[in-house]
FILUM-520748 format. One record per residue: x, y, z of N, C-alpha, C in turn; residue in one letter. Coordinates in steps of 0.05 Angstrom, whole numbers, padded with zeros to 5 digits. Each point is the difference from the previous one (the first is absolute). Example, Ala and Ser with C-alpha at 12.3 -4.5 7.8 and 13.67 -1.06 7.14 Angstrom:
2
    n.xx    n.yy    n.zz   ca.xx   ca.yy   ca.zz    c.xx    c.yy    c.zz  r
   00264  -00114   00156  -00018   00024   00000   00018   00024   00000  a
  -00007   00021  -00014   00016   00024   00001  -00015   00022   00014  s
This chain:
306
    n.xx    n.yy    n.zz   ca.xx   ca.yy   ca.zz    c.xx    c.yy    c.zz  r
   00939   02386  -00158  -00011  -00026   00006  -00024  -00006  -00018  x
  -00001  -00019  -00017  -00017  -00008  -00010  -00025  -00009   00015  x
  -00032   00004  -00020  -00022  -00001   00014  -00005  -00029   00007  x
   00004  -00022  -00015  -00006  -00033   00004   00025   00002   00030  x
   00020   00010   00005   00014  -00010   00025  -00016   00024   00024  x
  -00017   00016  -00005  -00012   00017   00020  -00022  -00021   00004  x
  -00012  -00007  -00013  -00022  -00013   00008   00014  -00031   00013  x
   00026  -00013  -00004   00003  -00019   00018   00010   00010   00019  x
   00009   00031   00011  -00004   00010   00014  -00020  -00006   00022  x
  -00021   00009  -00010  -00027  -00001   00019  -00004  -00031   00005  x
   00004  -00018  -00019  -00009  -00024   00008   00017  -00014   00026  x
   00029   00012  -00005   00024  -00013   00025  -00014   00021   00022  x
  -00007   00023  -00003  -00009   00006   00029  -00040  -00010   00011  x
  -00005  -00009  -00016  -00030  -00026   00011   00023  -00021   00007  x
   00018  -00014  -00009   00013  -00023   00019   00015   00009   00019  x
   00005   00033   00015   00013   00005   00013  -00024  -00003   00045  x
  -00020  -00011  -00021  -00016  -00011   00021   00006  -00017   00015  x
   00006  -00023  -00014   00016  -00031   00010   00027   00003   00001  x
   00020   00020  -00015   00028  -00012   00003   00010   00030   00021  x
  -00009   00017   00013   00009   00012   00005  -00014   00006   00030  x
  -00021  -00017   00004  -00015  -00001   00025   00010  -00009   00022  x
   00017  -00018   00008   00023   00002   00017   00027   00002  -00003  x
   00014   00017   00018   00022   00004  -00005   00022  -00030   00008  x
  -00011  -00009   00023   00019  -00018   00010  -00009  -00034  -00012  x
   00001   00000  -00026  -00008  -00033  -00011   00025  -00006  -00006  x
   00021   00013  -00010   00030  -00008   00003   00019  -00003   00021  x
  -00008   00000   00023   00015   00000   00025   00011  -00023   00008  x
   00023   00000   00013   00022  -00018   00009  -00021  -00027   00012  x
   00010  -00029   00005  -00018  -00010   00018   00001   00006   00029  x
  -00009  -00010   00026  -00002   00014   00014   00025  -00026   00020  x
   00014   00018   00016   00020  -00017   00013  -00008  -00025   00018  x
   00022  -00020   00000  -00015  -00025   00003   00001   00003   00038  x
  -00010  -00014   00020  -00007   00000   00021  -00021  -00018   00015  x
   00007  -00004   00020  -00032  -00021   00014  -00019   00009  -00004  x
  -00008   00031  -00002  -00016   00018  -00001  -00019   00004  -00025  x
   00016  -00015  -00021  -00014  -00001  -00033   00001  -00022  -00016  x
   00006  -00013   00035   00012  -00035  -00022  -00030  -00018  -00016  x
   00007  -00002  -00026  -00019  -00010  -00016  -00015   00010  -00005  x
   00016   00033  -00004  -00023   00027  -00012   00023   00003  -00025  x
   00021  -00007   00001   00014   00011  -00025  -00001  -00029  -00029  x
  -00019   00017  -00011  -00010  -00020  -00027   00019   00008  -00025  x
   00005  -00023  -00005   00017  -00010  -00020   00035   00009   00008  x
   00000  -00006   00029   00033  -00003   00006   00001  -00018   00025  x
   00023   00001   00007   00004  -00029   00016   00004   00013   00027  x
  -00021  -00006   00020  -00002   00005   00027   00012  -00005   00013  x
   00009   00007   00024   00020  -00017   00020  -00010   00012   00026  x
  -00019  -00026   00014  -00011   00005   00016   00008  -00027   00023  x
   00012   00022   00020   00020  -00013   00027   00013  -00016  -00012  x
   00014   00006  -00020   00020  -00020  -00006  -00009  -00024  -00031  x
  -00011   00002  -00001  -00017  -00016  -00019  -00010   00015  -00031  x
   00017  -00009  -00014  -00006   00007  -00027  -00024  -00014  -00010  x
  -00015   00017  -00017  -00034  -00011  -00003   00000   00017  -00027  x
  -00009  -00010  -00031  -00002   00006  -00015  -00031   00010  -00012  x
  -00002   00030   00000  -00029   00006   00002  -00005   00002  -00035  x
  -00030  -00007  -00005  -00010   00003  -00019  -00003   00025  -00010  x
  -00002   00007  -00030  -00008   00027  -00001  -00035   00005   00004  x
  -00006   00020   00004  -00031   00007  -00001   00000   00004  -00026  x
  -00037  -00008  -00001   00000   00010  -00031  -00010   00031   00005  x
   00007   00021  -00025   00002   00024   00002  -00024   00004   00000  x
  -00006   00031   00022  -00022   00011   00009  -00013   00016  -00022  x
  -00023   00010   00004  -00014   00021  -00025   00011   00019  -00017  x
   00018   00017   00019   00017   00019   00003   00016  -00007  -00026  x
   00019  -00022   00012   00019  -00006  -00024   00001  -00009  -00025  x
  -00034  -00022   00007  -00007  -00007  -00029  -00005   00017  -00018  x
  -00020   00032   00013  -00006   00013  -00012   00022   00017  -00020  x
   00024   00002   00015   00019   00018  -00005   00009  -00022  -00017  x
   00003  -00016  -00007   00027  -00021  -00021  -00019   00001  -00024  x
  -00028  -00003  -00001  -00024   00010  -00014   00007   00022  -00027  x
   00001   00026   00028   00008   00016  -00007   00021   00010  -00014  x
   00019  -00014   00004   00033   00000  -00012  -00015  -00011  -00025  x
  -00007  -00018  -00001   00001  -00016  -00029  -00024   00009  -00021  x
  -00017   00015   00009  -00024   00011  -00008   00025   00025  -00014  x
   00014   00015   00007   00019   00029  -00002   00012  -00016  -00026  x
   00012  -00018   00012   00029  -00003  -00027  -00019  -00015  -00022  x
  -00013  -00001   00007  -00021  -00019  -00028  -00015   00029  -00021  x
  -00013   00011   00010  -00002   00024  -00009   00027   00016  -00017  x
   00017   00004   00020   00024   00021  -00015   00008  -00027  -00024  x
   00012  -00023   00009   00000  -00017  -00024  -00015  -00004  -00025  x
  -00019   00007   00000  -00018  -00001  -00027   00002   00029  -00004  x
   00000   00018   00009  -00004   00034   00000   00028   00001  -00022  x
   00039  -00010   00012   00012  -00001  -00004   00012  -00005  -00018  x
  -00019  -00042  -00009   00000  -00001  -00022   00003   00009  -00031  x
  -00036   00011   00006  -00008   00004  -00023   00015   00030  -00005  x
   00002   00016   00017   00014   00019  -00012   00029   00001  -00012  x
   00020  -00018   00010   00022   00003  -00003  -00005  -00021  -00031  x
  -00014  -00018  -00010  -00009  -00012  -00018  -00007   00028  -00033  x
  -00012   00014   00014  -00011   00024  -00023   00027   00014   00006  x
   00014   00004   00020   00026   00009  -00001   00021  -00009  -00027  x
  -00001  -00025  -00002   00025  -00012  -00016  -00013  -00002  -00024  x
  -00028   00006  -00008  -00011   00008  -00024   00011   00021  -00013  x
   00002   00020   00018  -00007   00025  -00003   00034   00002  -00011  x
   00016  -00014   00010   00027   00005  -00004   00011  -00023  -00029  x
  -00010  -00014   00010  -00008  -00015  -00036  -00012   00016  -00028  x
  -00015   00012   00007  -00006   00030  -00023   00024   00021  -00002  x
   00005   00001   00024   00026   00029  -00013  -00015   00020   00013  x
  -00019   00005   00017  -00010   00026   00014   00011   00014   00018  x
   00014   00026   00007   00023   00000   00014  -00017   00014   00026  x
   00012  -00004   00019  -00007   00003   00030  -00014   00021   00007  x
   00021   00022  -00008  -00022   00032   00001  -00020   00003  -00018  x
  -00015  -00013  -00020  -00020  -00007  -00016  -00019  -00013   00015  x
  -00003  -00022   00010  -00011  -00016   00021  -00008   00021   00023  x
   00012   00011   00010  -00003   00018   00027  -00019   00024  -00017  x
  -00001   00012  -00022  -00007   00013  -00013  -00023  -00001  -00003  x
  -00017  -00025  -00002  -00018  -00018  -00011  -00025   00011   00031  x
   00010  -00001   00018  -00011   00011   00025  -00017   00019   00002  x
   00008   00016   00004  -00021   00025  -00012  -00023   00004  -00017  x
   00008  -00012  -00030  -00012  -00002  -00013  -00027  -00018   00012  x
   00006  -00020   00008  -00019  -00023   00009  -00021   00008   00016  x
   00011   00015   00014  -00008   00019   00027  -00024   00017  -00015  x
   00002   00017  -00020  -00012   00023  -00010  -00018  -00017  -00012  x
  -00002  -00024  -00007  -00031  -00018  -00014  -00023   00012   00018  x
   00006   00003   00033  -00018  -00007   00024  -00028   00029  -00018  x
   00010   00024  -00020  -00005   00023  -00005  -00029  -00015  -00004  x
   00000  -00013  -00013  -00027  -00014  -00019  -00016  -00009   00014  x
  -00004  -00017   00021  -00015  -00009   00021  -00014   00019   00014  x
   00023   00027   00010  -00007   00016   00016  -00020   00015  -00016  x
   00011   00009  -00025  -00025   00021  -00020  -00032  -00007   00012  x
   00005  -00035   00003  -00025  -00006  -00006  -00010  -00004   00027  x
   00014   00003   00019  -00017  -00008   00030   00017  -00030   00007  x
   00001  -00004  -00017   00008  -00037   00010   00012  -00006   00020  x
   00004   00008   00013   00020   00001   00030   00007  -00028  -00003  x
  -00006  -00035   00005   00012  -00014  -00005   00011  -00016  -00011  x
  -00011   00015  -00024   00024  -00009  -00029   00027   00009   00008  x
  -00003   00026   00000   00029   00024   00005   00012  -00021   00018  x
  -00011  -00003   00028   00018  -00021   00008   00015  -00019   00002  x
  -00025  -00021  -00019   00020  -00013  -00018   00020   00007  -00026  x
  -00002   00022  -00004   00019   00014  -00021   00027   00000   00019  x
  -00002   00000   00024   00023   00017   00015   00014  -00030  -00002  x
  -00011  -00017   00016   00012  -00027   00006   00012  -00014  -00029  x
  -00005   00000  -00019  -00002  -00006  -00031   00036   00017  -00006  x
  -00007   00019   00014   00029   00025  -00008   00013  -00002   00013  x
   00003  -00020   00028   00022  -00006   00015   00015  -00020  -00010  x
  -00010  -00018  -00016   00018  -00018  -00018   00020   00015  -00016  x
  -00009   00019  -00014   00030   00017   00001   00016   00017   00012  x
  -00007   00008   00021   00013   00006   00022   00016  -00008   00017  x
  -00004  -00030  -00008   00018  -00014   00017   00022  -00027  -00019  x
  -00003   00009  -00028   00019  -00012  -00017   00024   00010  -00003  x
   00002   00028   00010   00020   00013  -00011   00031  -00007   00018  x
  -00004  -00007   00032   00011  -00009   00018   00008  -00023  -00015  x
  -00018  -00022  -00011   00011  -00022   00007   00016  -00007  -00030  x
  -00007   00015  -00025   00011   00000  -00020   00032   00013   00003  x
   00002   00015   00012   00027   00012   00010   00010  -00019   00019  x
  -00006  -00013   00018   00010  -00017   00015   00010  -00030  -00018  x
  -00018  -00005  -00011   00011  -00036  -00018   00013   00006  -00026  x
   00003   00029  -00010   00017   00004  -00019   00030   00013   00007  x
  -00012   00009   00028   00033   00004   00018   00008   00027  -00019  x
  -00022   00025  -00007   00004   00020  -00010  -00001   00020   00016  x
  -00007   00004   00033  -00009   00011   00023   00033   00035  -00006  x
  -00021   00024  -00009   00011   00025   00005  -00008   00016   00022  x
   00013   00025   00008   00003   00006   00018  -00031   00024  -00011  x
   00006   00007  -00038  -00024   00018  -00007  -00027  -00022  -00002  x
   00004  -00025  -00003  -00027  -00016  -00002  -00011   00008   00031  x
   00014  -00008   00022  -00020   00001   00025  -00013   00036   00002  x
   00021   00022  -00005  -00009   00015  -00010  -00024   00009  -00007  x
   00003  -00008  -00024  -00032  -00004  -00018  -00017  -00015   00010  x
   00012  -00017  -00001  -00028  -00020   00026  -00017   00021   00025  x
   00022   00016   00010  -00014   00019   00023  -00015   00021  -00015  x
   00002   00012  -00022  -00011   00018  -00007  -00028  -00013  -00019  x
  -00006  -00013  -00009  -00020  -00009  -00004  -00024  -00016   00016  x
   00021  -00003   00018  -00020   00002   00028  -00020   00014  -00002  x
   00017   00032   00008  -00020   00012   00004  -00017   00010  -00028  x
   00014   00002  -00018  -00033   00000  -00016  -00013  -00028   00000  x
  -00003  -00012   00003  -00021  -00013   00006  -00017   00006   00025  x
   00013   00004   00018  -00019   00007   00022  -00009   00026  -00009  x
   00002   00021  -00010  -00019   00022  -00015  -00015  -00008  -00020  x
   00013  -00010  -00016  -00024  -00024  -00024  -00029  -00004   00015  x
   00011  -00012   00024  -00022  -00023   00013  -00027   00035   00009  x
   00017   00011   00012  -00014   00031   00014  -00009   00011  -00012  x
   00010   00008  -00027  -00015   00004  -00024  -00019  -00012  -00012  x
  -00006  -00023   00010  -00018  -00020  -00010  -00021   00002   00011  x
   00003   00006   00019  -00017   00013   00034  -00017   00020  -00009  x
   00016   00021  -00009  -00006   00027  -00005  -00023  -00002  -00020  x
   00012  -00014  -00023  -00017   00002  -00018  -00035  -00016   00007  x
   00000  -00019   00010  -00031  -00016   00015  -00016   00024   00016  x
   00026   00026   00012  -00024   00009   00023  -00009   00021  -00018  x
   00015   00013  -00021  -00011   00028  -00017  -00022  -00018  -00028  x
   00002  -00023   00002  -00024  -00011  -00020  -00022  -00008   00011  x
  -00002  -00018   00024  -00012  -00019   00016  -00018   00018   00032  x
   00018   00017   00008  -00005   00009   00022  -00013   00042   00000  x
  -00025  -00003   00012  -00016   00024  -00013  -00001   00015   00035  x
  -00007   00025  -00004  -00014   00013   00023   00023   00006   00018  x
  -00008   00011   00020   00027   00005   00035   00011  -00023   00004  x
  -00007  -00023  -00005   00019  -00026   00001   00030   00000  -00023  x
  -00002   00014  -00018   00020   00004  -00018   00017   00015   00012  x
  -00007   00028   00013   00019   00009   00003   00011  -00009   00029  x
  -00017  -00021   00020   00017  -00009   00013   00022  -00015  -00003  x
  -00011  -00018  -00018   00026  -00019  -00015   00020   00004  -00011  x
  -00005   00028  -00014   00021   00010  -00012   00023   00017   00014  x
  -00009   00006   00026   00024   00002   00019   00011  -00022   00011  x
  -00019  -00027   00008   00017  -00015   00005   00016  -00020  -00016  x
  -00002   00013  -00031   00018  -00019  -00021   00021   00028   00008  x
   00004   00024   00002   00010   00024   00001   00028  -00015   00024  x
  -00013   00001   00025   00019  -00011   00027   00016  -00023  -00007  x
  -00018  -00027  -00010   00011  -00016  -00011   00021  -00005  -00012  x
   00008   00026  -00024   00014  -00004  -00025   00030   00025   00012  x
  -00016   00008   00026   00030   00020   00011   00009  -00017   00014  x
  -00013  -00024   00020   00017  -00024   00022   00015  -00012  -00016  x
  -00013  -00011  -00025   00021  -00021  -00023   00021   00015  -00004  x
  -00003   00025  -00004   00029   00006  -00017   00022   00004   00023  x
  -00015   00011   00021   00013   00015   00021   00014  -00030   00015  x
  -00008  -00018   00009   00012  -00026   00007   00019  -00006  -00012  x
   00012  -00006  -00030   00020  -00009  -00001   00016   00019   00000  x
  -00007   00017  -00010   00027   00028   00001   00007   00012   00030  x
  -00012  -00003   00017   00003   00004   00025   00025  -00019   00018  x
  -00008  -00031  -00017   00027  -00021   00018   00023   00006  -00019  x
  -00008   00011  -00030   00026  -00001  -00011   00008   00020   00008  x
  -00001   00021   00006   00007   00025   00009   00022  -00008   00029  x
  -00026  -00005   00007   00020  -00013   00043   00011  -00015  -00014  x
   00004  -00019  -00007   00020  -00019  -00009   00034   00008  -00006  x
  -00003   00024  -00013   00025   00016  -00003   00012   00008   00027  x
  -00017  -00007   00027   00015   00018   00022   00009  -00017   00014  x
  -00029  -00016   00011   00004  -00027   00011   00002  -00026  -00011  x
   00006  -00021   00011  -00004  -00027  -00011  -00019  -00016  -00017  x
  -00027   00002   00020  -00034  -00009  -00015  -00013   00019   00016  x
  -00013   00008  -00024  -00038   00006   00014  -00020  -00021  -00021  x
  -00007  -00019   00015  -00018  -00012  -00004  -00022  -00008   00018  x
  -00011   00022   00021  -00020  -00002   00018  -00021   00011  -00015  x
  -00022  -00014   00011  -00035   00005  -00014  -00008  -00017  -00015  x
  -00029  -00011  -00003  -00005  -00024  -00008  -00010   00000  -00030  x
  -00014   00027  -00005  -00010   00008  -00033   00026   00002  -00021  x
   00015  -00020  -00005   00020  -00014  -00020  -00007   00000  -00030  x
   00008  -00003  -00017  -00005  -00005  -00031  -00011  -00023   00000  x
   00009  -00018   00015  -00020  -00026   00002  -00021   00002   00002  x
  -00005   00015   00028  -00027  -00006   00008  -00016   00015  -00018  x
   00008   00026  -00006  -00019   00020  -00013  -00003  -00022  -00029  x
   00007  -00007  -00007  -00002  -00023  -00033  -00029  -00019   00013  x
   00013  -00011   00020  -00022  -00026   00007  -00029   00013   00011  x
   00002   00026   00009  -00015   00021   00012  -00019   00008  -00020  x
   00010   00015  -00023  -00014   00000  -00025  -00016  -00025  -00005  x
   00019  -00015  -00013  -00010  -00023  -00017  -00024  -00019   00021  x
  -00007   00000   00018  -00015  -00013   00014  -00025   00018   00007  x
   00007   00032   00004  -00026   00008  -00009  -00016   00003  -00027  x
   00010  -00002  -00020  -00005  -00002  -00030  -00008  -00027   00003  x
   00006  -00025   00013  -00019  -00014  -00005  -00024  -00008   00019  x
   00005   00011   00021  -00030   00003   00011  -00020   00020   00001  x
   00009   00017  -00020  -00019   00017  -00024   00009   00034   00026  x
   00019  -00001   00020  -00002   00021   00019   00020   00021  -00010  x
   00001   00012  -00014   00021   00012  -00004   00010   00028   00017  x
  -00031   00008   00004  -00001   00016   00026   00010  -00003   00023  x
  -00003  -00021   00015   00020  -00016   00019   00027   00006  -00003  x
   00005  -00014  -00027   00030   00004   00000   00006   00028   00007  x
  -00012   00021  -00014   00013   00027   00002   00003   00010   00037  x
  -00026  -00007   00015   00003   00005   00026   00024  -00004   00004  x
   00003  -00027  -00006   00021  -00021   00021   00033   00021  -00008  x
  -00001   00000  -00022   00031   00006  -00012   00002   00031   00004  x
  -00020   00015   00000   00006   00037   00008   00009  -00002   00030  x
  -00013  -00022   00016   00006   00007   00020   00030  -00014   00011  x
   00006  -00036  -00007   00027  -00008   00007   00027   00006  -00010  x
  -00010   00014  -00039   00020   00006  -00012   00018   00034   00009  x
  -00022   00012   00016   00015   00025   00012   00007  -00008   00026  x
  -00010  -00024   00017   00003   00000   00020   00032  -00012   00008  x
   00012  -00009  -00022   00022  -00023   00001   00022   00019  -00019  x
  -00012   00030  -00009   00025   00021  -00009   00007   00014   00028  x
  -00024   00006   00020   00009   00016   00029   00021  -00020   00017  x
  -00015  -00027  -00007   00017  -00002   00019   00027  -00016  -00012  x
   00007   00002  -00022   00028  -00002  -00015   00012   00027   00005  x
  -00010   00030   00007   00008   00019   00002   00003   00002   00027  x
  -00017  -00016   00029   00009  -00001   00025   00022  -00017   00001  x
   00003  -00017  -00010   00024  -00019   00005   00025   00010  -00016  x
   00004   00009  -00018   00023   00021  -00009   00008   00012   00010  x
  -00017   00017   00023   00005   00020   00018   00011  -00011   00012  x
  -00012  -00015   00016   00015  -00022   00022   00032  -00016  -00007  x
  -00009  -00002  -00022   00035  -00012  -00002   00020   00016  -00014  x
  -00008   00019  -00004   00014   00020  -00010   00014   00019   00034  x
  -00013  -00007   00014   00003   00018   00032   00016  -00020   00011  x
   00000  -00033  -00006   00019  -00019   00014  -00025  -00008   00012  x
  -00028  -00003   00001  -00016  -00010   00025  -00008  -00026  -00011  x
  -00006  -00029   00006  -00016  -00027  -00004  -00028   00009   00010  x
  -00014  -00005  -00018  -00036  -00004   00013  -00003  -00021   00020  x
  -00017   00008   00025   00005  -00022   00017  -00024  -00023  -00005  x
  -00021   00009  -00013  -00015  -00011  -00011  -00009  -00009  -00024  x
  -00001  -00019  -00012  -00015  -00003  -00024  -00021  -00005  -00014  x
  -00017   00008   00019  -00032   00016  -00014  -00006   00018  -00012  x
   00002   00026   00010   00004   00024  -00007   00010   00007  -00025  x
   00024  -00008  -00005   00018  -00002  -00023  -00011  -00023  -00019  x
  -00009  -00018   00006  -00007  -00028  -00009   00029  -00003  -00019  x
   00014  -00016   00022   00026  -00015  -00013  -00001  -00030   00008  x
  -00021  -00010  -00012  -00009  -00029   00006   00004  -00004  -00032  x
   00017  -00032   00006   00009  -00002  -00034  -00030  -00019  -00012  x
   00007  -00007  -00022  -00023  -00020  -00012   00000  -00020   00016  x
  -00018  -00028  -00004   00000  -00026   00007   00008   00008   00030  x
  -00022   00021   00019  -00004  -00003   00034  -00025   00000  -00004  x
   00000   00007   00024  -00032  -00010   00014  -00011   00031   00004  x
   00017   00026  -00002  -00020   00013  -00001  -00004   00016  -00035  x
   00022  -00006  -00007  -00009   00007  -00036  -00022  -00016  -00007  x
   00001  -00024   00010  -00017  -00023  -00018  -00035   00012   00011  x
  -00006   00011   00031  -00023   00004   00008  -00004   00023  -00013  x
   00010   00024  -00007  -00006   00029  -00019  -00005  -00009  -00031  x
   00015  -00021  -00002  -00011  -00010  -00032  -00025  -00009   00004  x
  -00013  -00021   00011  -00012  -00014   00004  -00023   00024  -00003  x
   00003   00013   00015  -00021   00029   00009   00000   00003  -00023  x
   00016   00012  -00010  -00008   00018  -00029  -00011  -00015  -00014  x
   00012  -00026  -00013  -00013  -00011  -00017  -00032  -00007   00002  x
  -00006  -00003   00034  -00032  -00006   00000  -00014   00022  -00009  x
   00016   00031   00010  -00022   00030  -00001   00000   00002  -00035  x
   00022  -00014  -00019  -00002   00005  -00028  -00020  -00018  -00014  x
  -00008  -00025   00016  -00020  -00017  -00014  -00021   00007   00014  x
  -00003   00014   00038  -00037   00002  -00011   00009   00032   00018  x
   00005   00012  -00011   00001   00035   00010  -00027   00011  -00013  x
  -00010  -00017  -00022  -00026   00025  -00023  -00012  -00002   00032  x
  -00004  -00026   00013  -00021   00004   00026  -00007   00019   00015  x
   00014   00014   00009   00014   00014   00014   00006   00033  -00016  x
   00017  -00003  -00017  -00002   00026  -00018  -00013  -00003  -00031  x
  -00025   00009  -00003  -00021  -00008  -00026   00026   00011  -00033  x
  -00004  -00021  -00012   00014   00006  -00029  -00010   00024  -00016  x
   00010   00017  -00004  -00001   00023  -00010  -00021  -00001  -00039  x
């Protein structure tokens, strides 16, 4: 997944406030009766016999907010969409071939080196966002040239993850220049934990994957860990970040390794907390984001910057 669609990621789950706050705004109208007569707005009443043509209400907060919302979403992905699929048919107008483009990724990624040398924490971050523009051409240049291989998605997955080591390495390098005294070597276990959850997460669903159907329970994703980074790099926390990710990125391999178990034995979790198998765009992914994102913009408060 490209980084510009991780971050409309996060943005569809801030509108998962308004469009996902009640469940029942699509529901049937309510059956007609003496009992509701000239409660059913915008259909035709029949009360004791008497057809009576009701007005509609004008829509409540709720709904304005949510149609808001709808059009606030597709306005965004529309210009997001645009302009990329635009540098898309450039790119295919030159003659640049798809696994070249995807290629381009990494590289972009490894600029963040220079920022970090220097401390800059929110340059680097904007280095990262800057490098999602190619991260997310390679999709759509394969898609409008209708060149889509089975080794491009491939490669697409494997450069994934170097980038997400790029980015850790980028890490690494700020705390052995930047970071002095017993604070170093705290950090440097928690870039240590950190960099065993990343690897250990995806090789863990691909692994169950071979037995069972999906393991996709736990909330520390490639997504989030990207938006996770890049948002502490720009509110200068990079420390934060490391807390946050040693602790969700191992915490979301155990329990990809409890739920393997479990369906590997024939058992369903009866719950989905524990496991956290709450998909994106709910109400309780959207409140754990929400959390994190506040402890990554003011955590120095709380834990002093190194």
């Amino acid at each position: 997944m490209d980084i510009i669609t991780e971050w409309l990621i996060v943005y569809d789950i801030w509108m998962n406030v308004v469009l996902h706050a009640q469940d029942g705004l699509a529901r049937d109208p309510p059956a007609e009766s003496p009992g509701n007569c000239g409660k059913v707005h915008g259909h035709t009443a029949n009360c004791m016999g008497v057809k009576e043509n009701i007005l509609p209400q004008p829509p409540g907060l709720r709904e304005l907010l949510r149609s808001i919302a709808i059009a606030l979403s597709k306005t965004v992905a529309g210009i997001f969409g645009f302009a990329r699929d635009s540098i898309a048919r450039g790119i295919i107008r030159v003659g640049i071939p798809v696994n070249a483009v995807t290629l381009t990724g990494p590289v972009a990624v490894s600029v963040v080196f220079m920022p970090m040398f220097h401390g800059t924490q929110w340059l680097a971050g904007l280095v990262l966002i800057a490098a999602g523009a190619f991260d997310m051409l390679d999709g759509a240049v394969a898609r409008i040239s209708r060149r889509s291989t089975a080794f491009g998605g491939f490669l697409d997955s494997v450069t994934d993850r170097y980038t997400d080591y790029l980015m850790l390495l980028g890490i690494l390098m700020y705390l052995l220049r930047h970071v002095h005294g017993p604070t170093r070597t705290l950090y440097l276990v928690l870039w240590g934990f950190t960099s065993v959850g990343t690897a250990t997460t995806s090789y863990i669903r691909a692994r169950a994957e071979n037995v069972i159907p999906e393991c996709k329970v736990g909330f520390m994703e490639r997504a989030e860990r990207t938006v996770t980074i890049i948002i502490g790099l720009l509110a200068g926390n990079v420390h934060i970040t490391l807390w946050i990710l040693a602790v969700f990125t191992n915490l979301i391999s155990s329990q990809r390794i409890l739920y393997a178990r479990m369906a590997m034995n024939g058992r369903e979790p009866k719950r989905n907390f524990w496991l956290w198998r709450y998909p994106r765009l709910t109400a309780p992914h959207f409140t754990l984001c929400a959390t994190l994102i506040l402890l990554l913009v003011v955590g120095h408060l709380f834990i002093a910057r190194p």
